[in-house]
C-alpha positions in Angstrom: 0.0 0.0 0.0 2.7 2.8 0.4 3.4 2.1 -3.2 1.1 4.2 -4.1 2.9 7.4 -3.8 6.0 6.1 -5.8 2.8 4.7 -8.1 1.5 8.3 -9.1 4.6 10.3 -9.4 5.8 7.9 -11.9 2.0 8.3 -13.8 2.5 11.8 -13.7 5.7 11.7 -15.3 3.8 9.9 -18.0 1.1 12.4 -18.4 4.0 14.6 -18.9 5.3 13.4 -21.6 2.1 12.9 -23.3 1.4 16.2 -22.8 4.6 17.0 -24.5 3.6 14.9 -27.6 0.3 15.0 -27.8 -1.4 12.2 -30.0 -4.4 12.8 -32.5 -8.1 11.4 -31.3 -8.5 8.5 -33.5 -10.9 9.1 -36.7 -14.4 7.8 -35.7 -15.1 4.4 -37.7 -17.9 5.5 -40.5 -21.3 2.9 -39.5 -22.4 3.4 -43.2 -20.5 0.2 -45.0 -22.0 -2.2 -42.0 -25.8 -0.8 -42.2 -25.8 -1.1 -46.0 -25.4 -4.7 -45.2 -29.1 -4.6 -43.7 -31.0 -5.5 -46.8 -34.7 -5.9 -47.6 -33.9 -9.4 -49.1 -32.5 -10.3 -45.9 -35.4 -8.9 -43.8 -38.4 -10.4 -45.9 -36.4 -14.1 -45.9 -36.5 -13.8 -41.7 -39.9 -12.2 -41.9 -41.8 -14.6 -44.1 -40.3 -17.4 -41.2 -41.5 -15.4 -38.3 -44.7 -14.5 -39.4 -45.6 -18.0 -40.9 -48.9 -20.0 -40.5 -46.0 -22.3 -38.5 -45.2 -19.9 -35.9 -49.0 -20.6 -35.1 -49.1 -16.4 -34.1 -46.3 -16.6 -31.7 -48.8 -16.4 -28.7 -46.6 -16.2 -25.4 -46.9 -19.5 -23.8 -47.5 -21.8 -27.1 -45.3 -23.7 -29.7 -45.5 -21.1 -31.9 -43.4 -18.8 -29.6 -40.9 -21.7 -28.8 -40.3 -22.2 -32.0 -39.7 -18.4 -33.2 -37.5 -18.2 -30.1 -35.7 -21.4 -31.2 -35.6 -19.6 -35.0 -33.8 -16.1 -33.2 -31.4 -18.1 -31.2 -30.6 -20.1 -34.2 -30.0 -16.8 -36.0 -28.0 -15.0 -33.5 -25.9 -18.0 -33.0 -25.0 -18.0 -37.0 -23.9 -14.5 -37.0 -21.7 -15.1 -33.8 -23.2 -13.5 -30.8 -21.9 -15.1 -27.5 -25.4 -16.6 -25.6 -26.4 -13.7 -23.8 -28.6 -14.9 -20.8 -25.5 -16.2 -18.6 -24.3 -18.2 -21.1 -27.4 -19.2 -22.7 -29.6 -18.1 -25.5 -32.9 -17.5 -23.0 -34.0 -16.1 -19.9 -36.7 -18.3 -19.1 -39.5 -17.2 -16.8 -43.2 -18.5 -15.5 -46.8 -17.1 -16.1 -49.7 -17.8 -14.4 -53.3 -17.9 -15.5 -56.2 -19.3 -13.9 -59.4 -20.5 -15.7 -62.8 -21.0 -14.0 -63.5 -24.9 -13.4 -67.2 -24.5 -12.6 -69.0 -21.6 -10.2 -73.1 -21.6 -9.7 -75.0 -19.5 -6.9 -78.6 -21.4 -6.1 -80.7 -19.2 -4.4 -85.0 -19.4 -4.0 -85.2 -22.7 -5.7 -82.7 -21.3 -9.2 -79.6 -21.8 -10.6 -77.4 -19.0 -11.8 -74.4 -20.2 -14.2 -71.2 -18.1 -13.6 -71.4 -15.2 -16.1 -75.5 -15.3 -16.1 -76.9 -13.1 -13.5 -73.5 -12.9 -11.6 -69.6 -13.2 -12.2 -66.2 -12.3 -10.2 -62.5 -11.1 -10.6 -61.1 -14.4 -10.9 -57.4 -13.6 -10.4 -59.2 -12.4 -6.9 -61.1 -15.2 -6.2 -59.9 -18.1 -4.2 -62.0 -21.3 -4.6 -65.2 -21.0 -2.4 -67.8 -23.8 -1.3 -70.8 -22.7 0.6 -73.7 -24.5 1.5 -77.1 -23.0 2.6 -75.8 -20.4 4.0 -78.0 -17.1 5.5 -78.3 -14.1 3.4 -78.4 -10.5 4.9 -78.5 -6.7 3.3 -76.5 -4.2 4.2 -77.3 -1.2 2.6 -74.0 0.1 0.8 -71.6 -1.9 2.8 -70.2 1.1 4.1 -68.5 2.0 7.6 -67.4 5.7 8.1 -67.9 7.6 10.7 -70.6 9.3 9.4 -72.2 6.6 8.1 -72.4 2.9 9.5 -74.1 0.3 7.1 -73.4 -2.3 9.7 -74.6 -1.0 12.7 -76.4 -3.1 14.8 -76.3 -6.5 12.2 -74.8 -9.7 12.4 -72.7 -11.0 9.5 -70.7 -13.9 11.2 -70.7 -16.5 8.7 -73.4 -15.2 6.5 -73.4 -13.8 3.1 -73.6 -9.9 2.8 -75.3 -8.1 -0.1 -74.7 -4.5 -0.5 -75.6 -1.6 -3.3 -73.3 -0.3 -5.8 -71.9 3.2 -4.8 -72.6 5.0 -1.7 -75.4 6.9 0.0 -76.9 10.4 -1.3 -78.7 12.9 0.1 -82.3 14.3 -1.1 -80.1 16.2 -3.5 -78.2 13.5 -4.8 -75.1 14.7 -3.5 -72.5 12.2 -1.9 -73.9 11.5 1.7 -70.0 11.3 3.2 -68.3 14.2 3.4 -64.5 14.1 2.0 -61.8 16.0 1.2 -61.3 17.1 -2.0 -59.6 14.5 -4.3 -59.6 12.0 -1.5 -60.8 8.5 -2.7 -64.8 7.8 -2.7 -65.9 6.1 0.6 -67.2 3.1 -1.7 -64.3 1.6 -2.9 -64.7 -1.7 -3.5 -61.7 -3.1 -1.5 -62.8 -0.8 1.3 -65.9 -2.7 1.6 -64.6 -6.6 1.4 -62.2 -5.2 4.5 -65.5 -3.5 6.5 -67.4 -7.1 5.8 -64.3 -9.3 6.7 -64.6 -7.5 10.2 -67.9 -8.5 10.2 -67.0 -11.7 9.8 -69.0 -12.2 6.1 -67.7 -15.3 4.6 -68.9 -13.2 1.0 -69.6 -11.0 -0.8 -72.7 -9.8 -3.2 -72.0 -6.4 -4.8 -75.4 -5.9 -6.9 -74.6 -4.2 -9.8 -76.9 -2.8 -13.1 -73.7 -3.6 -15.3 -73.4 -7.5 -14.6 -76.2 -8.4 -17.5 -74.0 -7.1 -19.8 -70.7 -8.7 -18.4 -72.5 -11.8 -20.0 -71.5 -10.8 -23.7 -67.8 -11.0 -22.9 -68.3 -14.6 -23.1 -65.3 -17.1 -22.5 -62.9 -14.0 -21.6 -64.8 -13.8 -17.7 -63.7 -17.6 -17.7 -59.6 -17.4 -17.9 -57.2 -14.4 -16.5 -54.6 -13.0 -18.7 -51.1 -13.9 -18.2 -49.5 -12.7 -14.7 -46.5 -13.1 -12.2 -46.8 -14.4 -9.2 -47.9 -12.0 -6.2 -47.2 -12.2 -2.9 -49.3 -12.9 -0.8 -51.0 -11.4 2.4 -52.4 -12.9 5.2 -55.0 -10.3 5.4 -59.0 -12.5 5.1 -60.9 -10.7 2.4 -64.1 -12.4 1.1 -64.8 -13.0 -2.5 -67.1 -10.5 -4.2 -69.5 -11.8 -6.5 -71.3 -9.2 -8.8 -74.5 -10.0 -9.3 -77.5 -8.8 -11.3 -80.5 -7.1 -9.9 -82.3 -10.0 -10.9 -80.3 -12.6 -8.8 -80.4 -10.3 -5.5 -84.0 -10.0 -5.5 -84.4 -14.4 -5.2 -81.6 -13.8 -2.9 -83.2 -11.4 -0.8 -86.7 -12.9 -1.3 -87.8 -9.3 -2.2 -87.4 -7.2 -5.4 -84.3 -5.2 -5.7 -86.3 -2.2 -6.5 -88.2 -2.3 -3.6 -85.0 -3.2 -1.5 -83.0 -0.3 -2.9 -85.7 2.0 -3.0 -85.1 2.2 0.6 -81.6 4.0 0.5 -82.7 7.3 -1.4 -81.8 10.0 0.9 -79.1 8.1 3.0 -82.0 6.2 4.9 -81.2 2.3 5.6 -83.8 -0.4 6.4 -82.2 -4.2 7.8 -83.7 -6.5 4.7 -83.1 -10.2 6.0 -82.5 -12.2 3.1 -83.5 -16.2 2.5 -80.1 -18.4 2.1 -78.3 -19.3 -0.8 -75.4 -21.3 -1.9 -72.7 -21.4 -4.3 -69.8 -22.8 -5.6 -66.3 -21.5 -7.3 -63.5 -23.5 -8.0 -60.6 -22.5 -10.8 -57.5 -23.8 -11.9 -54.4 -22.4 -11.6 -51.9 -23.4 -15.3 -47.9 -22.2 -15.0 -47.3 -21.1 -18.8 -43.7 -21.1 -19.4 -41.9 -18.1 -22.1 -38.6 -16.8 -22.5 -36.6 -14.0 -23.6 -34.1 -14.3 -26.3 -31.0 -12.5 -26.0 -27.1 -12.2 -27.6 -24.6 -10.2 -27.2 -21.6 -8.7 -28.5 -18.8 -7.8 -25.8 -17.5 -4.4 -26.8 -13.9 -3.4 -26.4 -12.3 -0.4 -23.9 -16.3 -0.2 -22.6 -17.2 -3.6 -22.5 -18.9 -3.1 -18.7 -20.9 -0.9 -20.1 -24.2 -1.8 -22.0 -26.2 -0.7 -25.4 -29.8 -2.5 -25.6 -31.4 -3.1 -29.0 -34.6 -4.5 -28.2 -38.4 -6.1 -30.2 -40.9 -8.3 -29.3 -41.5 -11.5 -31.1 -44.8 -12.6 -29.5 -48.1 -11.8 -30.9 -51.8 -12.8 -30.2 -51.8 -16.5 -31.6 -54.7 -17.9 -33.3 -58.3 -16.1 -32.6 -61.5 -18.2 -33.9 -59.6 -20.2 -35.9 -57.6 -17.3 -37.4 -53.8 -17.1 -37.3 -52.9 -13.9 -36.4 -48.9 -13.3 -37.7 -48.0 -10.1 -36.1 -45.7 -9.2 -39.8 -45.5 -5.9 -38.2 -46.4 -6.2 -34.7 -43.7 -7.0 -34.6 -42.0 -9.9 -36.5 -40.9 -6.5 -38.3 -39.0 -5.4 -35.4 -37.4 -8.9 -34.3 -36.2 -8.9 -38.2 -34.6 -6.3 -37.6 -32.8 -7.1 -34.6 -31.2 -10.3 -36.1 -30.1 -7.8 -39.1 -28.4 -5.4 -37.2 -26.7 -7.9 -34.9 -25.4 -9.6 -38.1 -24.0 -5.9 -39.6 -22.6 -5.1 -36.1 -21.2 -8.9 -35.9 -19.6 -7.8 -39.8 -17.9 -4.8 -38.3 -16.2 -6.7 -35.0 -15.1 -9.4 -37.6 -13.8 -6.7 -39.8 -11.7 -5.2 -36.7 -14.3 -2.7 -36.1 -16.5 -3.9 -33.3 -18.1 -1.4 -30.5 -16.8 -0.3 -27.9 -19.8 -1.0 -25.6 -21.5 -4.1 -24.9 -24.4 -4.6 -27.2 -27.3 -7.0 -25.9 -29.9 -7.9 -28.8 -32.8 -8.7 -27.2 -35.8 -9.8 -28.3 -38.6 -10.7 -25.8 -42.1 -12.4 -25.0 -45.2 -11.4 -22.9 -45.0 -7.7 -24.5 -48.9 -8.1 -25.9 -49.9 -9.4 -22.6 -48.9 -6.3 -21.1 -45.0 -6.2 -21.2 -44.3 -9.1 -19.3 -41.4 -10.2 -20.9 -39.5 -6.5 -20.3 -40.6 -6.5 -17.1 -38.9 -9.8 -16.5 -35.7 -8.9 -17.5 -35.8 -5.3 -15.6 -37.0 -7.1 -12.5 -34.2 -9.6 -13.1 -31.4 -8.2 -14.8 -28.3 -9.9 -16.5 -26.2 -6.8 -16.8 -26.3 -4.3 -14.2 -29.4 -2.0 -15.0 -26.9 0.8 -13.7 -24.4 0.5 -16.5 -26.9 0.2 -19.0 -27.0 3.4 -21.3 -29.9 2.7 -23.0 -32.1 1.0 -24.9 -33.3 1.2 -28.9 -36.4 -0.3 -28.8 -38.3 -1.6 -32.5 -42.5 -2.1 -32.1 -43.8 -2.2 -36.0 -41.8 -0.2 -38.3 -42.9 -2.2 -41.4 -46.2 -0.3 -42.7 -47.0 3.2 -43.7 -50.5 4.8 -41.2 -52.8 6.9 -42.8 -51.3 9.7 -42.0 -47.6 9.3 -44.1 -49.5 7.9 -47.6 -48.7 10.6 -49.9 -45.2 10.7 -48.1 -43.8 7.2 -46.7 -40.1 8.4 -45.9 -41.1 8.4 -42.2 -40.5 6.9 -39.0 -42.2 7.8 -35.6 -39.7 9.1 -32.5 -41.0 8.8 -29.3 -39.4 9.2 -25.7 -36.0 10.1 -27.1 -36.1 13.2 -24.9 -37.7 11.8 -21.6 -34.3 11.2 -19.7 -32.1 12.7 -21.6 -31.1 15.6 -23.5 -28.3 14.0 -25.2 -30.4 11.6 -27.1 -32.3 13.2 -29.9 -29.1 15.1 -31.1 -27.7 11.5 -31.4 -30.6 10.4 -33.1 -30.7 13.2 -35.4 -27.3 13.2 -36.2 -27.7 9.2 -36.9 -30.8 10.4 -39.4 -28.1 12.4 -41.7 -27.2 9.1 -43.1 -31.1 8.0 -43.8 -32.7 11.2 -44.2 -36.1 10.0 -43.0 -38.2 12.4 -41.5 -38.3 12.1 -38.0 -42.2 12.5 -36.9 -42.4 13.1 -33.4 -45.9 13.6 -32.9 -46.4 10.8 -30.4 -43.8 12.0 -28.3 -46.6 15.1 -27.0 -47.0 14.0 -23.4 -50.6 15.4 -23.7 -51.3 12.4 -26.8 -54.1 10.5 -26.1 -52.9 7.3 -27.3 -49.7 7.2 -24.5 -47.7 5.0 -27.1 -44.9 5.9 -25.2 -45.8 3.6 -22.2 -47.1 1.1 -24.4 -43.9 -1.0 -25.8 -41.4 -3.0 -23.5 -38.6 0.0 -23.9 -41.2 2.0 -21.2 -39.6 -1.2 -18.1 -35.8 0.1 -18.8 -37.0 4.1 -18.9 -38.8 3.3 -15.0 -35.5 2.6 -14.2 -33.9 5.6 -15.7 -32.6 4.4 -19.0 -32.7 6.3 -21.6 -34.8 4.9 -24.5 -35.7 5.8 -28.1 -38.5 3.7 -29.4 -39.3 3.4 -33.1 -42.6 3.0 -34.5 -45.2 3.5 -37.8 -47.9 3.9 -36.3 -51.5 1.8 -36.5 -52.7 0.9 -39.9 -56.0 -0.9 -40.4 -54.4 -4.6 -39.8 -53.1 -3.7 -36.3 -53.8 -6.9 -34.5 -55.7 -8.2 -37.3 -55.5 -11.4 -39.1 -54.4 -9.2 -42.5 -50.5 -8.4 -40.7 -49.3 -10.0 -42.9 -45.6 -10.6 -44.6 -46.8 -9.3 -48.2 -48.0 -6.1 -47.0 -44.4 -4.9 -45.3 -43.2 -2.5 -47.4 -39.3 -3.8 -47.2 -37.2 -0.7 -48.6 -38.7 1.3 -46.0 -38.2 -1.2 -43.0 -34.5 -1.5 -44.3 -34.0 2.2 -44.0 -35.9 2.5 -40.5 -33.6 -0.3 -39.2 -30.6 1.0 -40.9 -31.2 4.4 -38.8 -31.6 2.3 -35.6 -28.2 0.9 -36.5 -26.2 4.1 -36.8 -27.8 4.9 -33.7 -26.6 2.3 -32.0 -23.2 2.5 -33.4 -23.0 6.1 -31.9 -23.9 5.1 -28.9 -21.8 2.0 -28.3 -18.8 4.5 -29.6 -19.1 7.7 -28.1 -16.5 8.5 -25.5 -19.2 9.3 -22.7 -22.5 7.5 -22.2 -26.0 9.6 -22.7 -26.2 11.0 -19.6 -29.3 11.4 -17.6 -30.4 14.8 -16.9 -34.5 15.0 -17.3 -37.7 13.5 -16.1 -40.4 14.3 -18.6 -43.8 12.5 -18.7 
């Protein structure tokens, strides 16, 4: 350790003589001869594989996302990426859905079918067997201290049934006095907690909206695609929605009658009959994967450039492959066609000087699940990764750009950082599209921005750029299809994502983060 003295005078003897003869920065490598190498040849041969009829839609959770994952791997491994999920092609990671097994409520001598005359949340929903079982009303299930829907009744092992909403006054004003933009007194989870005290084993929330729950059909039956939660040891009963219709042979009364006793905050005890039900689901693990590779840079190699897609779409609906050409096989096409014309440059002598991780995930259309795998579980430190170029359908021309297709869309390039869109701009001398950045308006009502996996690295400060067409008629539709990618244009959009990317990786200081905009 007392080295270190002897250490630094000899370094400053160096820096000495380097400042004696100083050396000239070295010229920066030109990106152009490696993007040209992203061709649309290349891009529809990958594309019409990705978005076959054999990739059965690439649904997350299904053989047609195994194999498309199995088809990027295969891909990055050809043009010589290393196996970028610690040491292997994919991050794997577990979904959970649940699907309803059977659920009936028998009350006054009926029947009632789960999503005719009553449904529930069933991600909320723990499996439930009651037998005759008493019935009370409690008004609007409320307890405040200004108004007590409970006062006085007994609820130990009983079913409750309460009103939708809370109580009003002859005026029709809100009964409960609040502050201002403080929550409603009849919040739903407030409730199930003032009937758990009570010791109601459930809960019937009578709502005029549950007849018409019925049309969603099979979609009340199965959750979508979720994480595991953890779990609290706090009771609270299931609610069960039901229709006016069901409460009145639950209450032995009709619900008009019943409800027609809360106008003007006023509460009368009705004592229902008894009734019974049953709900029992399933719980399936669904198992996906991201697909990642990466290229090791050189002086920077701790330090890490993202270029990320999704290659999961919707799957087959009513017997209907849906193929997701642009959303977004055309963005996982394009990842595999950069990483080969960065993989041409390091081969060449030229490779980046920052780490470069292609990666292209799952879950995004079931609400960025894949993204927020990787972010909640990260392979390379979140902290010394610079940013992340993210492609979500840059294969079609909107309705907007039909007179003038040399466009791409820009969004969130200057969220987090003012260094990006004068590195994105510069980047667009060599494409000369026109950068459209009307998305990018915090005040748009569409909120793209928070809509496409690049929006889990930017929560956790990264700075992003995402890269989009906009929607076109076949958005999610069973006409995406490979044909109808105009491939000139996707070439130029991902060749601009590549000189991007190439500035980035080579710049001497990373894009730093200096803003928070919405």
């Amino acid at each position: 350790m007392r080295k270190l003295p002897l250490l630094a005078s000899m370094l400053a003897v160096g820096t000495v003589a380097c400042a004696q003869a100083p050396k000239k920065p070295a010229k920066p490598v030109a990106s152009s001869p490696y993007a040209n190498g992203i061709t649309a040849a290349d891009l529809k041969k990958h594309l019409y594989i990705i978005a076959s009829d054999d990739m059965e839609g690439r649904e997350t959770g299904t053989p047609g996302q195994y194999k498309a994952a199995k088809y990027i791997a295969d891909q990055f491994k050809r043009v010589g990426l290393q196996p970028g999920a610690n040491g292997q092609w994919e991050q794997p990671f577990s979904l959970y859905q649940d699907t309803l097994t059977r659920s009936t409520i028998t009350a006054n001598g009926k029947t009632y079918e789960f999503g005719n005359g009553f449904y529930s949340a069933l991600r909320e929903t723990v499996n439930q067997e009651l037998g005759q079982t008493p019935v009370v009303f409690a008004g609007y299930g409320i307890t405040h201290e200004q108004y007590d829907s409970y006062k006085d009744l007994d609820l130990n092992d009983k079913i409750v049934v309460v009103a939708d909403g809370e109580p009003l006054n002859a005026d029709g004003k809100p009964l409960i006095t609040r502050e201002a933009n403080a929550p409603q007194a009849a919040q739903l989870k407030d409730k199930l907690r003032a009937a758990a005290n009570k010791g109601a084993r459930a809960v019937f929330l009578v709502s005029d909206r549950v007849p018409a729950m019925g049309r969603a059909g099979d979609r009340l039956r199965r959750t979508g695609l979720y994480f595991p939660a953890m779990t609290t040891m706090e009771f609270i009963p299931n609610a069960y929605f039901i229709s006016p219709e069901l409460a009145s042979a639950v209450l032995g009364k009709p619900w008009e009658e019943v409800v027609a006793h809360l106008k003007g905050g006023k509460q009368d005890t009705v004592t229902g009959q008894v009734a019974s039900l049953v709900f029992e689901k399933g719980k399936n693990e669904i198992k996906s994967s991201n697909v990642l590779g990466i290229l090791p840079g050189t002086d920077k190699k701790d330090e890490y450039l993202f270029i990320t897609a999704h290659y999961d779409h919707i799957g087959v609906i009513n017997g209907k492959v849906h193929n997701g050409a642009d959303d977004d096989g055309s963005g996982t096409v394009s990842v595999i066609a950069m990483a080969e014309a960065f993989m041409k440059a390091k081969k060449a002598g030229k490779g980046p000087r920052r780490s470069i991780v292609f990666m292209t995930v799952a879950g995004e259309e079931k609400g960025l699940l894949g993204s927020r795998y990787y972010t909640d579980n990260p392979i390379y430190p979140l902290s010394e990764t610079v940013a992340d170029l993210n492609i979500d359908m840059i294969g079609r021309i909107d309705a907007d750009h039909q007179k003038d297709s040399n466009y791409v869309y820009i969004i969130g390039d200057d969220k987090l950082s003012s260094d990006m869109r004068p590195i994105s701009e510069k980047a667009n001398e060599q494409t000369r599209l026109k950068l459209d950045y009307r998305y990018n308006d915090p005040n748009d009502p569409n909120r793209f921005y928070y809509r496409s996996d690049h929006y889990m690295f930017a929560q956790h400060k990264i700075p992003i750029i995402f890269y989009f067409n906009g929607v076109h008629p076949d958005y999610h539709g069973e006409g995406d299809e490979p044909h109808k990618i105009s491939y000139g244009l996707l070439a130029k959009r991902a060749r601009l994502v590549f000189h991007t990317a190439w500035s980035i990786a080579n710049r001497d200081d990373r894009p730093k983060v200096d803003r928070n905009e919405k």
